[in-house]
N, C-alpha and C positions, 0 to 999 in steps of 0.2 A: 441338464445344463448346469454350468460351474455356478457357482456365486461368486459374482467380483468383489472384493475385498476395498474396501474406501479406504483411505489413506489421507494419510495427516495430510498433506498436497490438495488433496482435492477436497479435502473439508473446509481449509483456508480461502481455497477459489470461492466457494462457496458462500463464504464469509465476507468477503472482500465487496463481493459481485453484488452481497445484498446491500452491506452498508453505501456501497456507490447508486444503487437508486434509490435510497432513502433520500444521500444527497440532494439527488435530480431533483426528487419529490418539491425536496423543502426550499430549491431553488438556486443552489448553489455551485451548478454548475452549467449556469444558464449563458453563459458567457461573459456576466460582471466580474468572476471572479476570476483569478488567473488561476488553472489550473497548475498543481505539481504532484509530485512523483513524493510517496511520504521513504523518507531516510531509511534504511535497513539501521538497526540497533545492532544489530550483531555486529557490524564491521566497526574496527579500529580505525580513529581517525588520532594521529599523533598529531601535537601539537608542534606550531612552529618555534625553532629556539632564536630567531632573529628576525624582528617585524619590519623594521626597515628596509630588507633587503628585500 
């Protein structure tokens, strides 16, 4: 039988999936808190050049 090959992808899932019940653990996503979605850093966000509008 092959060996599957792990991949950055699913080392991340991994990753993610532990630190989110750590979370739960410690209580913080018990419904006090508003859940969100954390920012990708790799995407560009340009800044506006006119705030008024």
């Amino acid at each position: 039988m092959a060996k599957k090959d792990v991949t950055k992808r699913d080392l991340l899932k991994v990753e993610r999936s532990a630190v989110r019940e750590e979370r739960k653990q410690q209580g913080a996503l018990d419904g006090r808190f508003r859940e969100k979605v954390e920012k990708s850093k790799k995407t560009y966000s340009r800044k506006r050049k006119h705030k008024d509008e």
